[in-house]
N, C-alpha and C positions, 0 to 999 in steps of 0.2 A: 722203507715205504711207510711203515706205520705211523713214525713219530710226524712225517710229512703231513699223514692224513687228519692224523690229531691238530697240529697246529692250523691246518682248515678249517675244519672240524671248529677248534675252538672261537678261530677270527671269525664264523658265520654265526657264531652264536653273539658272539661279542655286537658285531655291528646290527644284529637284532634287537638287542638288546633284550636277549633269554637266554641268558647265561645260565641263570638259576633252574631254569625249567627244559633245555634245547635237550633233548633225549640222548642225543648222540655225544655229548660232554659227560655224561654220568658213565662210564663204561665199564668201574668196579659194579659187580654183581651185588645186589640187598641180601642181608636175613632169610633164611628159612621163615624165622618165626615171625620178622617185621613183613614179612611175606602174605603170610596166614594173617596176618592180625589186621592188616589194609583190605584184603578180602574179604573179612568177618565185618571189617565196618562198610564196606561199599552194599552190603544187603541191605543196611538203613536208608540208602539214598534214593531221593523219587529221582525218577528219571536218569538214574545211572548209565544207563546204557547210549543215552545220547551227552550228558554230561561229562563224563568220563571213558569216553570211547580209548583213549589211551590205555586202561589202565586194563592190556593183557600182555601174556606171555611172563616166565620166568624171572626178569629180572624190573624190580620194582622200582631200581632206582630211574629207569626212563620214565615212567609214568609220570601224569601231568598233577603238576602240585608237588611235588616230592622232590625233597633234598635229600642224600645219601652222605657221608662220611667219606672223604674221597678214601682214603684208607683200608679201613673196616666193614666201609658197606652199608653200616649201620642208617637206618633213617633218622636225619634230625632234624628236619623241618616237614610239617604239612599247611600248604597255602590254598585252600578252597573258599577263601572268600567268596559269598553267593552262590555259593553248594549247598545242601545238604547234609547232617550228617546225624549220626545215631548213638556208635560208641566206639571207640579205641586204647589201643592197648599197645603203646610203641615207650619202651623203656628209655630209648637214648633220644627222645624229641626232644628240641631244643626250643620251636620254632611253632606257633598253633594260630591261624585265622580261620575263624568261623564267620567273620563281624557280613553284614548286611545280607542275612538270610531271612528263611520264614519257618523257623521250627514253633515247635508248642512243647509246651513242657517247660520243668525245671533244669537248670542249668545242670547238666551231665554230672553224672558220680564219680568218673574215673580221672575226671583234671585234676581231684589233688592230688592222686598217683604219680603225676609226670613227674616225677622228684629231677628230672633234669631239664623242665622247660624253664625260657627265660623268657619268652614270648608269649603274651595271649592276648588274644584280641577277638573277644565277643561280642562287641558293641553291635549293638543293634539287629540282632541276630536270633531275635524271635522267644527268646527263653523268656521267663518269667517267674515270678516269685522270688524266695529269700537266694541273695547271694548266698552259697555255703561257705561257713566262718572256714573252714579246714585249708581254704583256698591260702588261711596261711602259712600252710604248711610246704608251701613252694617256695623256698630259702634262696633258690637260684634264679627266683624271676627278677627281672629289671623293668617289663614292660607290662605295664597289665592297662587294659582299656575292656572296662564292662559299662560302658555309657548305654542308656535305656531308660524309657522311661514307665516299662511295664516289670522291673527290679526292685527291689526294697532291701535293707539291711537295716537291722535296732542296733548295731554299735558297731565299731570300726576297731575295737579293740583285736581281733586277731591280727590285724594288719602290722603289728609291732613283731608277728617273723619274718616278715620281707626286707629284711636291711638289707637286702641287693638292689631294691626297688629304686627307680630312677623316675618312670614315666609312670603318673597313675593319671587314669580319667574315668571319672563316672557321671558322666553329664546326665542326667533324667535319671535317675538314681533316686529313690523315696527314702532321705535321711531325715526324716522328720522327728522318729527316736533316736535320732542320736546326742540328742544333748548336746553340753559345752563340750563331752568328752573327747570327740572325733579330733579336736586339734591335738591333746595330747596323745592322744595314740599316733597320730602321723607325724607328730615332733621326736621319734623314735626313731624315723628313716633319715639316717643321717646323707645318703646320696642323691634325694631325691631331688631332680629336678624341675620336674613338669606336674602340677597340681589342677586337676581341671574337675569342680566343681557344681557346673553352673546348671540352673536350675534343680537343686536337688531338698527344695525343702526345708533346708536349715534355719533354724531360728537362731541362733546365739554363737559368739565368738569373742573366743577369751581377751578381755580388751589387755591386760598384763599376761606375761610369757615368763616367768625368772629363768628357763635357761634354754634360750632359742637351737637347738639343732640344726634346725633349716639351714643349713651354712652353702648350702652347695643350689641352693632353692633359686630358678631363674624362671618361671610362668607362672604365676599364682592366676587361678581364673573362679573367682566366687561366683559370678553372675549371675539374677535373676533368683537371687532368692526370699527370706522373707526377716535376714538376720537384722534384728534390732536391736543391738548392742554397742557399747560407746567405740570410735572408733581404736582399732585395734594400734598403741605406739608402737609394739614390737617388729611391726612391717619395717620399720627405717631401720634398724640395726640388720638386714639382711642386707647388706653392700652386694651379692650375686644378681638380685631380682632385675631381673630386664623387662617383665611385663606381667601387672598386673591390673588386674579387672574386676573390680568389686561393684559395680555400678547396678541399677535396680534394687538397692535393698534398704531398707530405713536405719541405717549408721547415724548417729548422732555425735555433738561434738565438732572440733576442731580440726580442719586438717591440718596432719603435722609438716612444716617447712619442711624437717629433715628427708621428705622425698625429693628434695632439688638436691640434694647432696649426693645421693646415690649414685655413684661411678658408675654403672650399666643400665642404667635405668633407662629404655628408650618408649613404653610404653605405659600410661597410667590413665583409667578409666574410672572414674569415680560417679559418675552421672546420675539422675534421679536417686541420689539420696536427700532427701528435701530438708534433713535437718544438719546435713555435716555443713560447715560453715568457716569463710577466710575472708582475710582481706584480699582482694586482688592483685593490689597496690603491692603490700609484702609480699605475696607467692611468685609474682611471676619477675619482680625487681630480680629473683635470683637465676643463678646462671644455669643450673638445668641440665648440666655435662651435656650426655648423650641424647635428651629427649625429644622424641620425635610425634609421639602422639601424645595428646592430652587434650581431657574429656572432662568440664567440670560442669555440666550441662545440669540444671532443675538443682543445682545446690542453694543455699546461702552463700554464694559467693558474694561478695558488696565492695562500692567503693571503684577506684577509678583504674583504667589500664594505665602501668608506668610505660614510660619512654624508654626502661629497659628490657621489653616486650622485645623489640629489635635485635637485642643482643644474643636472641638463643638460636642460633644459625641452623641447629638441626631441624628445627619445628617442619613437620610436615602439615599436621591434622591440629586443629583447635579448635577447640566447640565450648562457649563460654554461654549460649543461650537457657534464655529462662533463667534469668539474676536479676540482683539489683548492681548492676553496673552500671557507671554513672563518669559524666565527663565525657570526654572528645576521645574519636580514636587518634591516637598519635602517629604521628609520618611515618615515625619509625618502623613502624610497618613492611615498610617498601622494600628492607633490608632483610627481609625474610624470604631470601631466593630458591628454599626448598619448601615453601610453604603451598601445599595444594588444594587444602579445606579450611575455610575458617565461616565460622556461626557466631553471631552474636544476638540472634533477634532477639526478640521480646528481653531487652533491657530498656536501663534508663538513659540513655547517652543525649548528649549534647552537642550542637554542631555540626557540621555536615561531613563528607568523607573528606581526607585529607588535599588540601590542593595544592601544598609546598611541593608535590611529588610530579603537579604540569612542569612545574620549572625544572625539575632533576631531570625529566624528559626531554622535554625542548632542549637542555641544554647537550644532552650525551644519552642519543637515542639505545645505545648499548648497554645502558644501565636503568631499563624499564624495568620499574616495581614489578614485585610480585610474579616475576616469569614463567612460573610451573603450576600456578593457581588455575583449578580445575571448577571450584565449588565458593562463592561467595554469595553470605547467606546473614544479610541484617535485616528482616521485616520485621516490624513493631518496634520500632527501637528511637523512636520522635530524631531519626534525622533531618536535618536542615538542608538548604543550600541548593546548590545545583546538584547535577550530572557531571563528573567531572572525566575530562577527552580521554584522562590517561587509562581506563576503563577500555577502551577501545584498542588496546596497545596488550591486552591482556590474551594472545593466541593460541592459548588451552583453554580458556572459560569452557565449561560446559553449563552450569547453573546459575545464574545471577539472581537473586533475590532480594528487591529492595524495597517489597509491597508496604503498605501499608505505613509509612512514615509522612515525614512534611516535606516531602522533594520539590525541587519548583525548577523552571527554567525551560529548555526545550530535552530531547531527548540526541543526545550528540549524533551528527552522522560518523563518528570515528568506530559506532557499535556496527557499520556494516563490515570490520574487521574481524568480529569474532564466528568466525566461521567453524569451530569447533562446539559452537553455545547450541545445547540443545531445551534449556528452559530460560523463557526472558519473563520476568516477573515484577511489573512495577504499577499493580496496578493499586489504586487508594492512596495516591500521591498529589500534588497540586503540579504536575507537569503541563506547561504549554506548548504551545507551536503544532507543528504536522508532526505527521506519523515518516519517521525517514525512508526514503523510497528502497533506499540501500539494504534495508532490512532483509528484501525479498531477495538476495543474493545469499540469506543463513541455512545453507542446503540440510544442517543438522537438525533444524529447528523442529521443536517438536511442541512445545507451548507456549505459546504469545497469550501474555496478557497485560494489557496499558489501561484496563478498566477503571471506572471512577478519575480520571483526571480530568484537567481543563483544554484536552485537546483538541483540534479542529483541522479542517482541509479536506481535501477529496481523496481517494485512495480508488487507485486503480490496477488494472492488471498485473501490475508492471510490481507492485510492490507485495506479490503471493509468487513471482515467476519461476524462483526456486526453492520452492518451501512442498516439497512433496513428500516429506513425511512429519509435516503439522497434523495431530490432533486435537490440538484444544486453539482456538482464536475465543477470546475474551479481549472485545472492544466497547462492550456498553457503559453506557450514560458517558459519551463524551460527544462530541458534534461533528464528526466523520459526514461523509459524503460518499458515498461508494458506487462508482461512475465505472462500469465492467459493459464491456459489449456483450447484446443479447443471446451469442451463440456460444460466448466462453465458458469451456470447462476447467474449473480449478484444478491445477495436479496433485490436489491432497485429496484425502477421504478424512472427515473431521469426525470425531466421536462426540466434539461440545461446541457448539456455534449460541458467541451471548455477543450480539448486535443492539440492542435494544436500547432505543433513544439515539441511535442512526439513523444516516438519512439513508433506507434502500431502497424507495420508490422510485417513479410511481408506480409502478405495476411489480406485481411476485414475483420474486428472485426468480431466474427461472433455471438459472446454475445450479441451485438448490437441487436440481433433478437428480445431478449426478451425484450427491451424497447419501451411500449407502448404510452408513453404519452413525450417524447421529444418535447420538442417545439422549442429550439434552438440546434443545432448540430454544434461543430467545433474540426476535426481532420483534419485540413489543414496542408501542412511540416510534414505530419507523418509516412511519410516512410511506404506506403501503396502501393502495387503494384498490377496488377491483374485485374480482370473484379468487378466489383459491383453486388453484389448477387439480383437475381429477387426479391425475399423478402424484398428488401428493400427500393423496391416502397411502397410497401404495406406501411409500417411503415411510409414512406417519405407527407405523407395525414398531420399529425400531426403536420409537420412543421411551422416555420413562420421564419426563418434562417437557411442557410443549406452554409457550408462552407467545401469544401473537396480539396482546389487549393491543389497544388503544391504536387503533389501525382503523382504515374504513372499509374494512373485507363485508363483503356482500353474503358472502358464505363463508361458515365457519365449520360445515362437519356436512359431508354428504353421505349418504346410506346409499351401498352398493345394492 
C-alpha cells in the first residue's frame, strides 16, 4: 500500500507543479541541527507566523521553501523569494533566494560560510551597501545574481575564486571604482556564461584582451552605462556569444564586420552609441548566420541599405533609426518572412516604399511581403511616392509609422484590413483624398492621426463605428467635414481630440458631452458658432490644453 501511496503522492505533486515544495514528496526526516538552525532564523521574520504557517512540527523537510536531500535529510535548498529573512546556518545548502524583498542592512555575514551553496540570488532584496569581497570564497557557486541598485563594490577582484561561476548579474550595482580592472578579473571564469552588467556605472573597457577566457561566454549585457572607450575587437573571437548588448554607452570607433561571422550570434544591440560607426552597405551585404535581432539605432551608421538585406532569413527585430542612411529601401525586403520590427526613421532615404512588391502580390497572393510584421516605423525619413495597397495585406501590423515624410496620393482603403493595427500614424505628409470610411472597422485602434495633410470630405458616424478603444484622434489642419447626428455618442472615451481647422459647426459638438477623460482638446478654425454649453465646464476639470480660437463662441468661460 505504501509504495501505491507514494506514486499518488508523487503524480499530485507533479501535475501541480510543486514537486519541490508538495510536503507530502519530502518524507525522509531533516537534521536535528538543520532543524534548530531554520527555527533560529524564522525569529528574524516579520510576519512569520502568517508567512510561514507551514513551517511546524518535527520534520522540516515538509515545510514551505525547503528542499531536503532525498537520502540524508539534509537541507539543501532554501526558496523564500519575497520573505524575509535575518540569519542562517544550514551547512549542506546548495540552493539560497532571498531576491525581491524589503530588508535593511548589509548583506548577511554568514553566506560566505555556505561553502556548499551554488545558488544565490539576492537581487533586489533590500540589502545595501558593499558587496563583501569574501563572497569569493564560495568555489561551488555557479549562479550568483546580486542585481541592486542601492549595492556598490570598488573592485571585482575577488571574483577570480568563483571558477564554478556560470550565471553572474549585477544590474544597478555601483561599479564606478572599478576601473578597467573588472574585465580582467572575470576573464578568469572560464565557464561563465551569462554576464549581465547593465546599468552599473562603468567607465572603461579594455578595448584589446591578449588572452580571451570567455570561451564558454553566450549573454554579454553592458547596458546603460557611461563606458567611453574604443570599441572592444575581442568581442568577435568569442564564437559562443548568442547575445549581446552594449547599447547606451559612448563606444567609439568602428564596428567590427567580424560580428556577422559569429556562428551563435542571434542577438546584437549596439544602439545610442553616437560615435561607433559603419557602413551600412558592408555590415549588412553580410550573411548574419543566426541573427535575429539587431539594433544599430543613434550610431554613425551611413550609406545605403544593400539588396542583400533580404538574404538574412532569421531577422526578426531591426532598428536602423537615427543615421545617416541614405538611398531607397530595396524590395528585397519582402523576403524577410520573420521580420516583425523594423525602424528606420529619422534617415536620409530616397524614394518611396517599395512598389515591385504590388506586383509579387497581385501575382501570388501567398507570398505577401513581410507576413509577421507587427511594428513599421519610418518617420522623418523624406519618403516619397504613394501609399502603397501591399501595406493593407500586412495582418499583424500593430504600429504603422510613416509621419512626417513627403507622402502624397490618397490613403489606400486596402488599410481597412489591418485589423490587428493599433497606432496609425501619417500625419505631416502631403496625402489627399477622403479619410477611408473602412477605417472605422480597426476595433484595435488606439491612435489615429492623419494630421497636417491635404485631405478633405465629410466624416461621419460610420467611419468611428468600431473604434472603441481610440484614445488619441489627431485630424487637424486638413479640411474634414464632420456630419454626426446630434444625439450620437461616440464608443471611444478620447484622452487628445486635435480637430482644429475642421469643419464641426455650426453649433458645439454636443457629443463632446460624453467625453470624460480629454486631457488635451483642440477644435480651433472649426467653424463653430454660438454660446458654449454649461456642461462643458464640468468636463473642462480634465483638461491640461484647451484650444477653441478662432471660432464665433459668444461665451468662452462661465463662472459657476
Amino acid at each position: 500500500m505504501f509504495p501505491f501511496l507514494w506514486i499518488v503522492l508523487l503524480l499530485n505533486c507533479l501535475i501541480r507543479g510543486e514537486f519541490f515544495f508538495c510536503p507530502q514528496a519530502q518524507l525522509v526526516d531533516c537534521h536535528t541541527s538543520d532543524r534548530e538552525a531554520l527555527l533560529d532564523f524564522i525569529k528574524g521574520l516579520e510576519n512569520s507566523e502568517k508567512q510561514l504557517s507551514s513551517w511546524k512540527g518535527s520534520n522540516c523537510c515538509q515545510w514551505f521553501g525547503i528542499v531536503c536531500d532525498n537520502i540524508t535529510g539534509a537541507v539543501t535548498k532554501v526558496d523564500l523569494h519575497s520573505t524575509s529573512v535575518n540569519e542562517l546556518e544550514l551547512k549542506s545548502l546548495t540552493y539560497l533566494d532571498l531576491s525581491s524583498n524589503s530588508f535593511t542592512g548589509t548583506i548577511p555575514d554568514f553566506l560566505p560560510f555556505l561553502e556548499n551553496l551554488q545558488y544565490l540570488n539576492l537581487s533586489y532584496g533590500g540589502f545595501s551597501g558593499a558587496i563583501p569581497p569574501n563572497l569569493g570564497n564560495l568555489s561551488s557557486l555557479k549562479f550568483l545574481d546580486v542585481s541592486s541598485p542601492s549595492l556598490n563594490v570598488d573592485n571585482l577582484e575577488w571574483m577570480s575564486g568563483l571558477l564554478s561561476l556560470k550565471y553572474l548579474a549585477m544590474d544597478g550595482v555601483d561599479l564606478s571604482k572599478a576601473g578597467v580592472g573588472w574585465v580582467d578579473a572575470l576573464n578568469k571564469l572560464p565557464f561563465l556564461t551569462e554576464l549581465h552588467l547593465s546599468s552599473c556605472h562603468l567607465s572603461s573597457l579594455n578595448y584589446s584582451l591578449p588572452l580571451v577566457n570567455f570561451s564558454s561566454l553566450a549573454v554579454l549585457n553592458l547596458s546603460n552605462n557611461y563606458i567611453k572607450s574604443k570599441f572592444p575587437n575581442w568581442l568577435v573571437n568569442i564564437s559562443s556569444l548568442v547575445s549581446v548588448d552594449i547599447s547606451y554607452n559612448r563606444l567609439h570607433g568602428r564596428i567590427p564586420l567580424g560580428f556577422s561571422e559569429l556562428p551563435n550570434l542571434q542577438s546584437l544591440d549596439l544602439g545610442y552609441n553616437q560615435d561607433l560607426s559603419a557602413s551600412c552597405f558592408q555590415l549588412l551585404r553580410r550573411r548574419w548566420g543566426k541573427i535575429q535581432v539587431l539594433d544599430l539605432s543613434m550610431t554613425k551608421l551611413h550609406g545605403r541599405i544593400p539588396a542583400a538585406l533580404g538574404n538574412i532569413a532569421s531577422l526578426i527585430y531591426l532598428d536602423l533609426s537615427k543615421n545617416d542612411v541614405r538611398g531607397s529601401i530595396p524590395s528585397s525586403i519582402g523576403r524577410l518572412s520573420n521580420l516583425q520590427f523594423i525602424d528606420l526613421s529619422c534617415n536620409n532615404l530616397t524614394g518611396g516604399l517599395p512598389e515591385f512588391l504590388e506586383e509579387e502580390t497581385a501575382n501570388c497572393p501567398s507570398k505577401s511581403p513581410l507576413p509577421n510584421l507587427k511594428n513599421f516605423k519610418s518617420s522623418y525619413s523624406n519618403l516619397t511616392g504613394k501609399l502603397p495597397n501591399w501595406i493593407g495585406n500586412l495582418k499583424n501590423l500593430v504600429v504603422l509609422d510613416l509621419s512626417y515624410n513627403l507622402l502624397q496620393g490618397p490613403i489606400p482603403l486596402s488599410f481597412e484590413n489591418l485589423r490587428q493595427l493599433s497606432e496609425l500614424r501619417l500625419g505631416s505628409n502631403k496625402l489627399n483624398g477622403s479619410l477611408p470610411k473602412g477605417l472605422g472597422k480597426l476595433s484595435a485602434l488606439t491612435y489615429l492621426d492623419v494630421s497636417i495633410n491635404q485631405l478633405a470630405g465629410v466624416i461621419t458616424e460610420a467611419h468611428f463605428s468600431g473604434l472603441s478603444k481610440l484614445k488619441q484622434l489627431i485630424l487637424l489642419r486638413n479640411s474634414f467635414i464632420l456630419k454626426v447626428n446630434s444625439s450620437w455618442i461616440p464608443p471611444f472615451q478620447l484622452c487628445t481630440l486635435a480637430m482644429g481647422s475642421c469643419n464641426l459647426g455650426p453649433s458645439f459638438p454636443a457629443w463632446l458631452r460624453s467625453q470624460k477623460e480629454i486631457v488635451i482638446l483642440d477644435f480651433s478654425n472649426a467653424s463653430i458658432s454660438g454660446s458654449i454649453p454649461n456642461w462643458f465646464w464640468d468636463m473642462s476639470s480634465t483638461l491640461s490644453y484647451l484650444n477653441v480660437s478662432l471660432n464665433h463662441l459668444k461665451v468662452i468661460y462661465q463662472i459657476h
